[in-house]
C-alpha positions as CSV (number, residue, x, y, z in Angstrom):
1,X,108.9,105.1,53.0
2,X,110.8,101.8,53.3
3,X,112.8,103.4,56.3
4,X,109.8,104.3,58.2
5,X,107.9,100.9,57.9
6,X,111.4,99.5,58.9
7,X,111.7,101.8,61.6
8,X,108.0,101.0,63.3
9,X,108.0,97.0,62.5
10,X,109.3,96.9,65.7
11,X,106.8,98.9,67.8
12,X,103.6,98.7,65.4
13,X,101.4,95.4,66.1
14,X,100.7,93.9,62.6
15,X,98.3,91.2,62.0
16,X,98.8,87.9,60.2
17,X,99.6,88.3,56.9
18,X,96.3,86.2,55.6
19,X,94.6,88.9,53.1
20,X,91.4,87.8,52.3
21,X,88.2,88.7,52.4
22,X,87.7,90.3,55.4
23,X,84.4,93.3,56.8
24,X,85.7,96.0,59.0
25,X,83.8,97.6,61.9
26,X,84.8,101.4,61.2
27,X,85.6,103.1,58.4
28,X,88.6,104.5,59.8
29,X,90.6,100.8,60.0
30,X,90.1,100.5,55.9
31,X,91.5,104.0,55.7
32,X,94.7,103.1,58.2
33,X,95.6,100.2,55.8
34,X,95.4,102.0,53.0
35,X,97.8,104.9,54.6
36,X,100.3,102.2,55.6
37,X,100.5,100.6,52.7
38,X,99.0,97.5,53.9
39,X,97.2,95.7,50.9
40,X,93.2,95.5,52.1
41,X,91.0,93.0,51.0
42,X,89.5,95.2,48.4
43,X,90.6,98.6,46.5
44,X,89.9,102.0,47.7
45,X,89.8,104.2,45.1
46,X,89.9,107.7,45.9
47,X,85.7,108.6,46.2
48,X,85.2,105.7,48.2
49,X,88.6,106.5,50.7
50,X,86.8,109.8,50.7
51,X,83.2,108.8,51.4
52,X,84.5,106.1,54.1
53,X,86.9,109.3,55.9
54,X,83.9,111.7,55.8
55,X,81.4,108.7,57.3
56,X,84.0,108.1,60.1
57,X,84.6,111.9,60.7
58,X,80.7,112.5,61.1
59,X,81.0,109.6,63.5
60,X,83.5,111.2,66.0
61,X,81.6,114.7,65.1
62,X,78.5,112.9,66.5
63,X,80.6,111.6,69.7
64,X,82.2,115.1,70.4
65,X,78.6,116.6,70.5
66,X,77.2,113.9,73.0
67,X,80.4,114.2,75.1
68,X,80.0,118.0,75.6
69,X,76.4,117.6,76.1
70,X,77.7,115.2,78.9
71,X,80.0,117.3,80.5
72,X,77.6,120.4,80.2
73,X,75.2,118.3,82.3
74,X,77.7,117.2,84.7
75,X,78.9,120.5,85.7
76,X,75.5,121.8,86.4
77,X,74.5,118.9,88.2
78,X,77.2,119.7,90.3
79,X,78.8,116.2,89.7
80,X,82.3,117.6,89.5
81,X,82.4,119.8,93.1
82,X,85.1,118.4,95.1
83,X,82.8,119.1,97.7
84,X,80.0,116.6,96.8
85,X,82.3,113.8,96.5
86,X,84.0,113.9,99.5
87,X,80.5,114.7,101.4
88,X,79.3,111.4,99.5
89,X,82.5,109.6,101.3
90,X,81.8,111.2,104.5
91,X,78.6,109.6,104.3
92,X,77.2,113.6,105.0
93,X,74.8,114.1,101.7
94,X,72.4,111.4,99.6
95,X,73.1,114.0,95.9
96,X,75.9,111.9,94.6
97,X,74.4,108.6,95.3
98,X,70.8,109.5,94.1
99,X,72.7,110.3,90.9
100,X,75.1,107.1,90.8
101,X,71.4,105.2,91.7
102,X,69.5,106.8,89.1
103,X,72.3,105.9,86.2
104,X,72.6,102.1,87.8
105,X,68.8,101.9,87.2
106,X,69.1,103.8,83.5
107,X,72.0,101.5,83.0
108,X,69.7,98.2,83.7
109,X,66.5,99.0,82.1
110,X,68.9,100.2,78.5
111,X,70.7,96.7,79.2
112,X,67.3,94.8,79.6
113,X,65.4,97.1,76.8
114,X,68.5,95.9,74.3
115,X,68.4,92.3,74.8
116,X,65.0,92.5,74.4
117,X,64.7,94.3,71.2
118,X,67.9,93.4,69.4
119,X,69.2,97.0,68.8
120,X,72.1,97.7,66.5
121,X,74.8,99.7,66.4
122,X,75.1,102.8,64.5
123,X,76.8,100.4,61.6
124,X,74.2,98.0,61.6
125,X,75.7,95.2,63.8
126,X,74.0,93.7,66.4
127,X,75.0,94.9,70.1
128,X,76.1,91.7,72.3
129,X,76.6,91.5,75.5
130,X,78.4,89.0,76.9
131,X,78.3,87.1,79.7
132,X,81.4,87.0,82.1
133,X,82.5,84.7,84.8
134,X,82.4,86.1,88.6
135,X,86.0,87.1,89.5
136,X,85.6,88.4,93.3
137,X,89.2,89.3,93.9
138,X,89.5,91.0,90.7
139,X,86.4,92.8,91.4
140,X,87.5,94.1,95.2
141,X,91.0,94.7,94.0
142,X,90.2,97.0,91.3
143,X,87.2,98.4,93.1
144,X,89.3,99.1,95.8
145,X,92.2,101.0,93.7
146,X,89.1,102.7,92.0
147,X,87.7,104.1,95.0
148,X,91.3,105.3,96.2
149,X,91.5,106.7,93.6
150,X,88.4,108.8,93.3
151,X,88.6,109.7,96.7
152,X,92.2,110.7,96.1
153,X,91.9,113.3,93.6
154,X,88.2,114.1,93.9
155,X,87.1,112.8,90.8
156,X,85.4,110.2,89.1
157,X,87.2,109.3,85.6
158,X,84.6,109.6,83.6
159,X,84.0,113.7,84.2
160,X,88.1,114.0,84.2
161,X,87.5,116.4,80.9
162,X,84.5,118.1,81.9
163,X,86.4,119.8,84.8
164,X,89.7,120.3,82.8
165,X,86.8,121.9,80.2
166,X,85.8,124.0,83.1
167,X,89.2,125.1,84.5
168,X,90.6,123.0,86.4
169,X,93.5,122.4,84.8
170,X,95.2,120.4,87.9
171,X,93.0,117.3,86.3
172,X,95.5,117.3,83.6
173,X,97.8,115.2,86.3
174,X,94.8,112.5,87.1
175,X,94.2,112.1,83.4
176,X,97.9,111.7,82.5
177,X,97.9,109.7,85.3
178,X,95.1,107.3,84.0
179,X,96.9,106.6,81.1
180,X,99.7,105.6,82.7
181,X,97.5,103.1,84.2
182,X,96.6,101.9,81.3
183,X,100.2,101.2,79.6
184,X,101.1,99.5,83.2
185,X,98.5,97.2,82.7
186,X,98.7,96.3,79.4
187,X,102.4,95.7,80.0
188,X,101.4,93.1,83.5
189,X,97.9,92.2,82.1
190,X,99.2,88.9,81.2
191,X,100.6,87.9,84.6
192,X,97.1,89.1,86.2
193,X,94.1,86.8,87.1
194,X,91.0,87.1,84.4
């Protein structure tokens, strides 16, 4: 076991070696130390690595549910036709921007309706949202890609799963692609304006 964590030191991110007392988020990160060896603030004896495993796996359970539930209403929404996004670039129907509309209004009232009421998260800590400064160039830039590339491939992101989920496999490229975007930014994301 020695070998591995030698092997990894190299590629694994490690935090500062400080081991005090310290509150995770998610179940899952106490359970991660304790698999790699990594001495946690606090024992886990076998019940409680048990009871902290089975809370995290309802958690993801829970997400998987609402995610198909998501996708279900996507597709018969007609969300994912090819057909509908171009015709909303084409400036030819109003059905893909009465449903971007609707979810920007949804998206504001939940926004306004948290800050209001001081909603928590499903472990108990309390949702912030932060303010951020205006960044206009970042904002057209990556709009800009963004839009490319949803008009591009005929899909949004978000709904990338829901139509690999409802056979169309050739989404497999776009999502691969995505997270090739991602590593390429995390790799330049210190060179790019914030």
């Amino acid at each position: 076991l020695g070998g591995l964590r030698h092997g990894l030191r190299g590629r694994v991110r490690r935090r500062a070696r400080h081991h005090g007392p310290e509150s995770f988020s998610m179940a899952f990160t106490d359970c991660r130390a304790w698999i790699l060896h990594r001495r946690p603030s606090r024992f886990l004896g076998a019940s409680s690595f048990l009871a902290l495993l089975t809370q995290q796996l309802m958690k993801n359970v829970i997400g998987l549910v609402w995610g198909v539930a998501f996708g279900l209403i996507l597709v018969k929404a007609g969300v994912l036709s090819w057909f509908r996004i171009q015709e909303m670039f084409a400036f030819q129907s109003f059905h893909m921007y009465g449903i971007i509309g609707s979810a920007v209004v949804v998206g504001a009232l939940s926004v306004f309706i948290i800050r209001r009421s001081g909603a928590k998260s499903l472990d108990g800590n309390p949702i912030g949202l932060k303010e951020k400064a205006a960044n206009r160039i970042a904002a057209y830039a990556g709009g800009t890609l963004f839009g490319l590339g949803w008009a591009m491939t005929g899909a949004c992101p978000g709904p990338l799963y829901a139509l690999v989920g409802s056979g169309t496999t050739v989404m497999l490229l776009a999502i691969l692609s995505g997270i090739l975007g991602v590593y390429v930014y995390g790799a330049v994301r210190d060179r790019l304006p914030h």
